[in-house]
Residue, then its C-alpha position, 0 to 999 in steps of 0.5 A: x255381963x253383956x261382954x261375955x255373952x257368946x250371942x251379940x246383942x244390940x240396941x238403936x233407937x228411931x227418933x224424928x232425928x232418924x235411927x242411930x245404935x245406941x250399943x254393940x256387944x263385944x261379941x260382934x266382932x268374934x260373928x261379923x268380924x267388925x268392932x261395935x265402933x263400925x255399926x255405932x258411928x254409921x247406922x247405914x254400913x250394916x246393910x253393906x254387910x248383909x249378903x246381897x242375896x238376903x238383903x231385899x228380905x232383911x231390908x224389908x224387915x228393918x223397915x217394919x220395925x222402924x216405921x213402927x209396923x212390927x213389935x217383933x222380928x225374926x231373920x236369918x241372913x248372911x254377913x258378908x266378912x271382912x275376908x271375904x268369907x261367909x257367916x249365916x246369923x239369926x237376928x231376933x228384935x223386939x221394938x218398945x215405942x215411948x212417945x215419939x220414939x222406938x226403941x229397938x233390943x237385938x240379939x245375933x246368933x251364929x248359926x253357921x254350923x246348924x245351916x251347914x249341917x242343914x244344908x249337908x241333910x238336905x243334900x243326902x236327901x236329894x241323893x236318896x230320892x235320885x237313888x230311889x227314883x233310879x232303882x225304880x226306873x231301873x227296875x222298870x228298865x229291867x222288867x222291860x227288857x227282859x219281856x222284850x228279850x223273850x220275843x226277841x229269843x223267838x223272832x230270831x230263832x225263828x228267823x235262824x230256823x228259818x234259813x236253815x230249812x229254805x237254804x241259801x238261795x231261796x227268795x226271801x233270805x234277804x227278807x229274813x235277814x232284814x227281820x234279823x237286822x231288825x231285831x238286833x237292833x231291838x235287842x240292842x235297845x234292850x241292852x241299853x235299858x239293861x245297862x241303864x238297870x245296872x243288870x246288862x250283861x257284862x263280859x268284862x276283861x283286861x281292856x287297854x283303854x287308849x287303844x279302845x278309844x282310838x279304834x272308836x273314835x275312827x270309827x265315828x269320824x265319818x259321822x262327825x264334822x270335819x270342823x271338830x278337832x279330835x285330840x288324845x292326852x294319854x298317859x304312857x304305860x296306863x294300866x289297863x282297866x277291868x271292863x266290858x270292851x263292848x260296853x265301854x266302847x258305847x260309853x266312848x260313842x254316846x260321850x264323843x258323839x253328844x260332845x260333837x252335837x254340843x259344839x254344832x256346826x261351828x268349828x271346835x274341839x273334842x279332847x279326850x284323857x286318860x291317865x291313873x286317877x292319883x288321890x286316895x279313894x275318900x277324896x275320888x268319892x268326895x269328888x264325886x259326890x258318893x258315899x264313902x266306901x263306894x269305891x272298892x277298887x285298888x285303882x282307878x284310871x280318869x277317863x275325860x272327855x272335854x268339848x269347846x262346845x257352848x255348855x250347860x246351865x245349872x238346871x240341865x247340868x242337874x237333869x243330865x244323866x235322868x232317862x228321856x231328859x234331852x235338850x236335843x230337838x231330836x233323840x231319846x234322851x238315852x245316851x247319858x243316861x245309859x252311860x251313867x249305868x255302864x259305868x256303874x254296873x262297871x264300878x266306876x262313876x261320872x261326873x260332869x262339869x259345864x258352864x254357859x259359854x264354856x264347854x262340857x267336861x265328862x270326868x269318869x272313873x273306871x277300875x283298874x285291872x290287876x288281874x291277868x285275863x279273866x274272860x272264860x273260854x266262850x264259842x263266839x256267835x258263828x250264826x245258825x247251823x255251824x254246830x255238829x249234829x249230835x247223838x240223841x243227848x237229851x236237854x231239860x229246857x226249863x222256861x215260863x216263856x212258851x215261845x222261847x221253850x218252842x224255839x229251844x225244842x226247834x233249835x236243839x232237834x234240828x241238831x240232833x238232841x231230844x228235848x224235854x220241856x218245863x214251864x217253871x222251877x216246879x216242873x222242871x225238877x219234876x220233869x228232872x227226877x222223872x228222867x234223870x237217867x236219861x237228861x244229860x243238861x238242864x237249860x233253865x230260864x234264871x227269872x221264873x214265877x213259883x221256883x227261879x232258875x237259882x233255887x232250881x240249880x241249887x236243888x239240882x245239885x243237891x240230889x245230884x252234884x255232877x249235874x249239868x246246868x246252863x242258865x239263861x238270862x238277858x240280866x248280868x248273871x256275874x252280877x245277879x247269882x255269881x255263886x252260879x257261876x263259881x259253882x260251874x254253872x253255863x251262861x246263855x245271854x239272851x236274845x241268843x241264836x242258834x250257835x250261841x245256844x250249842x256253843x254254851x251247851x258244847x262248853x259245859x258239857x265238855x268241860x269233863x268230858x261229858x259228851x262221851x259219857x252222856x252218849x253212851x248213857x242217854x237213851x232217846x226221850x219219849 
């Protein structure tokens, strides 16, 4: 009966003459891969067979019931194969004393498959708790931002305004400059908090990668030690990849600039890859430890970027993409974790693979692009005053932030159009009806208390389909209210300037020709 039972069993016994097994099961042999004969001819071999790892807590375990301390024992523990593999076992034991000797009875159960199925919960566990802890952040991240790209609409139309009223030469345009350059770079700042949200903003196109990434690193080489060694292994003929060619040239500087910190001041080498990744998306997934399906893409290309320098151990290698984690002695703690966020907001994924002493490597994935161009028509930024003066259209300007509906007022006046004012949704659909004969474009804020810019567009174009509408955001509105832009409707990324307000204005009203038509039935707003 005791040969077929599935568990082993086994009984020893401690005498003054020491402890030796009195009887194995069979069944040992299918667990620990050894026969009955190896435990029973040598007690001492079975703590040879327990991981090295477990075997002070397994060791201590023996020694109370041999010693007659504990009537009762209960230990799991690994078991070193014969092959070299691995088997987690429970061993329960209970002891029985007769005079001047204990006798002990074992059984060992297999419980490899429940302390895998454990350890796989245990780990989406931590995935889930990552991913709650990065949309929380985010969220943070993105509430920052846009607060923040409220001022900045204000300081840098002022700043443009500004300028155009002193004229070229006066005193203080290199002060105005130096305040735009400043806020520039806050605004910057912002991006960078957004593409660690997910919700920057996203111009993506067909971008030939390897010629990006060139043009990038030269552009870092005067900041770079001359002892690094920069080298390229790109596949010939790579597809290009969907992207946002100013986001991605950000992910290239922050991961060649962290690889040249990592190495120092000692000589060493950066390497960077790019080929098509060839395994079907399950195993990309795997790989990269996401949820199957995370992957939509046809195809994606591998982008790797690969130090000599000394490498991380396993607890920085875990914090790595967390947001103001640094092992820098200065830095912010960004880079990384920004570009975690671009590369999601982008479809793609990250990984890292780093050891002591032997260097860091960034795996990425980025999705190919099978399309022909997609980036919509756009007037590129020609700074303050390059637009036309216009006749007297008149503009709905729809936005809680007073500072930013003042600056709008400013910039659209000062070139030729009349402007109404809203402060959220409810307004301005109030303000729209009241004028609708008379407003040939609704400028409206995509993130407003009462009713949000995407309700206000979509009963807009209820009462009237041919209205004009541009939303603005400093959030991706591609990403956040695609069936926005679908349905015709401009973008106005914030913080924006002068002419990057017209042009957005010019392009939707063009698109059929509204400009004439709106001329000739726009009268001046009261």
């Amino acid at each position: 009966m005791l040969a077929s039972i599935s568990d082993y069993l086994w009984s020893g016994e401690v005498s003054p003459a020491g402890f030796h097994y009195r009887y194995y099961s069979p069944a040992v042999k299918e667990i620990t891969g050894r026969p009955p004969s190896f435990y029973i001819e040598d007690a001492s071999r079975w703590s040879s067979t327990v991981h090295p790892d477990d075997l002070p807590a397994a060791q201590a375990s023996a020694d109370r019931l041999l010693s007659g301390e504990s009537m009762a024992e209960e230990l799991e523990y690994r078991v070193l194969l014969p092959d070299g593999g691995i088997r987690w076992v429970r061993d329960r034991v209970v002891s029985e004393r007769r005079g001047d000797t204990i006798l002990l009875n074992g059984v060992v159960r297999d419980i490899t498959e429940r302390r895998q199925v454990e350890r796989e919960r245990h780990e989406l566990e931590i995935r889930v708790q990552q991913a709650q802890r990065l949309e929380s952040l985010g969220m943070l991240a993105s509430g920052i931002a846009h607060d923040f790209n409220n001022l900045l609409v204000s300081v840098l139309g002022s700043a443009d305004l500004a300028m155009l009223e002193l004229g070229p030469e006066h005193a203080v345009r290199g002060d105005l400059l130096r305040i735009k350059a400043a806020a520039n770079q806050c605004a910057d700042l912002c991006q960078q908090l957004l593409a660690y949200s997910g919700k920057g903003g996203n111009e993506a196109r067909r971008v030939e990668l390897p010629t990006l990434i060139v043009e990038m690193v030269q552009l870092l080489e005067v900041s770079i030690s001359k002892a690094h060694a920069i080298s390229y292994q790109f596949e010939p003929g790579l597809a290009p990849v969907f992207g946002d060619p100013t986001q991605l040239r950000q992910v290239v500087m922050n991961l060649v600039t962290n690889a040249s910190e990592a190495i120092g001041e000692r000589a060493g080498t950066i390497v960077l890859r790019a080929g098509l990744a060839t395994e079907p998306r399950e195993v990309l997934a795997e790989r990269f430890d996401l949820v199957p399906g995370a992957l939509s893409a046809a195809d994606y290309v591998r982008l790797e970027v690969e130090d000599s320098g000394k490498g991380m151990d396993e607890s920085t290698r875990a914090r790595i993409f967390e947001p103001f984690f640094t092992s820098k002695v200065t830095g912010r703690g960004l880079g990384l974790s920004v570009v975690q966020g671009i590369v999601r907001a982008q479809g793609g994924a990250i990984r890292v693979q780093s050891a002591l002493g032997r260097g860091t490597t960034f795996e990425l994935l980025l999705p190919v692009d099978a399309r022909s161009d997609v980036r919509r028509p756009g007037r590129q930024d020609t700074g303050a005053g390059e637009s036309g003066v216009h006749a007297r259209l008149c503009v709905l300007v729809v936005d809680d932030d007073e500072r930013v509906r003042a600056v709008c007022k400013r910039m659209l006046e000062l070139h030729g159009y009349d402007v109404l004012l809203a402060a959220d949704g409810v307004e301005g659909l109030e303000r729209y009806r009241d004028h609708r004969e008379r407003v040939a474009l609704v400028l409206a804020d995509l993130i407003m208390p009462r009713m949000h810019g995407r309700e206000l567009c979509a009963r807009l174009r209820a009462e009237n389909p041919r209205v004009k509408l541009v939303v603005i955001s400093g959030h991706d509105v591609r990403a956040v209210a695609p069936e926005l832009v679908e349905a015709g409707v401009g973008v106005l990324a914030k913080p924006f300037r002068v002419g990057e307000l017209l042009g957005a204005i010019e392009e939707v009203l063009e698109d059929e020709g509204e400009m004439g038509e709106a001329r000739g039935r726009v009268g001046r707003a009261p």
